[in-house]
C-alpha positions, -999 to +999 in steps of 0.1 A: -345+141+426-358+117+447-394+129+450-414+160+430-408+192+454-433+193+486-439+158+481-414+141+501-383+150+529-352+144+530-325+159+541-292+171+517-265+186+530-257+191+491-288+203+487-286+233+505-249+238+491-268+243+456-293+267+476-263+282+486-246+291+451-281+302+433-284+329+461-244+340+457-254+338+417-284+358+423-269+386+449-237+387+437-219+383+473-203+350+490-226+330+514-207+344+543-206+380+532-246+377+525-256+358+556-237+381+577-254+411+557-291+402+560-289+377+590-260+384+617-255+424+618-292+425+619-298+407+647-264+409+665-252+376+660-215+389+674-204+351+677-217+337+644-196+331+608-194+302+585-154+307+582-133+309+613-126+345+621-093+351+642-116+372+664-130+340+678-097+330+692-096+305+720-131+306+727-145+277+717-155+241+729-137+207+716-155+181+704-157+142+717-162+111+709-183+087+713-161+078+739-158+106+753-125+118+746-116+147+733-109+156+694-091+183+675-113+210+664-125+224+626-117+254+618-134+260+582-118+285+566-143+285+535-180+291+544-204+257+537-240+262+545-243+227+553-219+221+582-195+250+588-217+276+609-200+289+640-222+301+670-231+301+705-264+291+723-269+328+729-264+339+691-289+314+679-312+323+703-314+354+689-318+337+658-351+315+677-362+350+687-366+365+653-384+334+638-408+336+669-413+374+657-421+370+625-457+366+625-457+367+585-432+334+587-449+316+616-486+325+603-472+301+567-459+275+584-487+270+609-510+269+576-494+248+554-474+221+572-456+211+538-439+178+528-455+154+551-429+136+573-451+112+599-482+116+621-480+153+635-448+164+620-439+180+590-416+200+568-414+232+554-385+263+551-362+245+564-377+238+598-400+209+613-432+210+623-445+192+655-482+190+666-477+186+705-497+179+732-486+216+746-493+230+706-477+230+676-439+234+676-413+240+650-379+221+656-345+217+635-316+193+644-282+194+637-257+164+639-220+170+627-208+137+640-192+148+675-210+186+680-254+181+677-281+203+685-319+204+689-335+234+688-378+243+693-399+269+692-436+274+705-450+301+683-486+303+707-465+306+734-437+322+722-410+300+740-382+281+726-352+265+733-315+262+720-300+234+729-259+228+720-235+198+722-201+193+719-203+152+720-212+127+697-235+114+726-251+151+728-284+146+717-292+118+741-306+135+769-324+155+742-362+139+755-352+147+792-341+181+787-370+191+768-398+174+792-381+199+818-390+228+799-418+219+780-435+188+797-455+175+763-447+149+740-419+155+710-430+138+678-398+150+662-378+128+686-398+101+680-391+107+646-353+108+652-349+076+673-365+057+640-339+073+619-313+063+645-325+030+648-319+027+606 
């Protein structure tokens, strides 16, 4: 451990493996079976799965490099919480939705911003938490070498935005993209260019 729990972030992908095998202790079922149970079907994420369904077939988009020349493309055939999720923009909107609807959820995480990451930003669940100059935002990254996301969500105005990449380069246009939608300042990116810069 590297701090007591709610003291401190920092992101494991391990971490979340662990989460991963207490809840397949505690349900009995396999992550993907579970996930798919309580969190896909529900919300009709068609184009979701940590494992590579044959369904899926040609549809999908090759990664590049930094380069930006194409690379051959993972297909995980075991389910890993912390970097084998399949999806679509449009499936993890859904996904945005829900949060954004759960009044319950975002009511917690607007009250208690949890482990304290820098000025305005937080952590908590699993998500960030921004205080912006348009209101408070949460956010969650995703950076799998050559595919990277951003994704953010507005509960007071209850907008978001899903944003996917298939390039190692992906999340550089991150700031632009999001002053287009949003037009306020993005702690959280701040936040990312100092890790980036490490």
């Amino acid at each position: 451990m590297n701090s007591a729990p709610g003291q401190q972030f920092s992101y494991s992908g391990e971490g979340f493996v662990w989460l991963s095998r207490v809840v397949e202790k505690i349900t009995g079922k396999g992550t993907e079976a579970y996930i798919r149970e309580t969190v896909f079907n529900p919300l009709g994420m068609t184009r979701s799965s940590y494992v590579w369904p044959a369904s899926f077939g040609d549809n999908y988009a090759l990664p590049h490099s930094r380069e930006g020349e194409p690379e051959e493309k993972y297909f995980p055939a075991e389910a890993n919480v912390a970097h084998s999720l399949q999806t679509t923009a449009v499936d993890y909107g859904k996904f945005l939705a829900a949060i954004l609807r759960d009044k319950k959820f975002m009511k917690a995480l607007q009250s208690d911003k949890g482990s304290v990451v820098g000025p305005r930003l937080g952590w908590k669940d699993g998500l960030g938490y921004e205080e912006t100059s348009s209101g408070p935002a949460f956010w969650q990254w995703g950076d799998n070498d050559t595919f990277k996301a951003f994704v953010i969500g507005y509960p007071g105005k209850n907008e978001g935005l899903v944003y996917f990449t298939n390039s190692f380069n992906g999340l550089k246009i991150t700031r632009n993209l999001l002053h287009l939608f949003f037009n306020s300042d993005q702690p959280a990116l701040d936040w990312l260019d100092e890790r980036a810069s490490k």
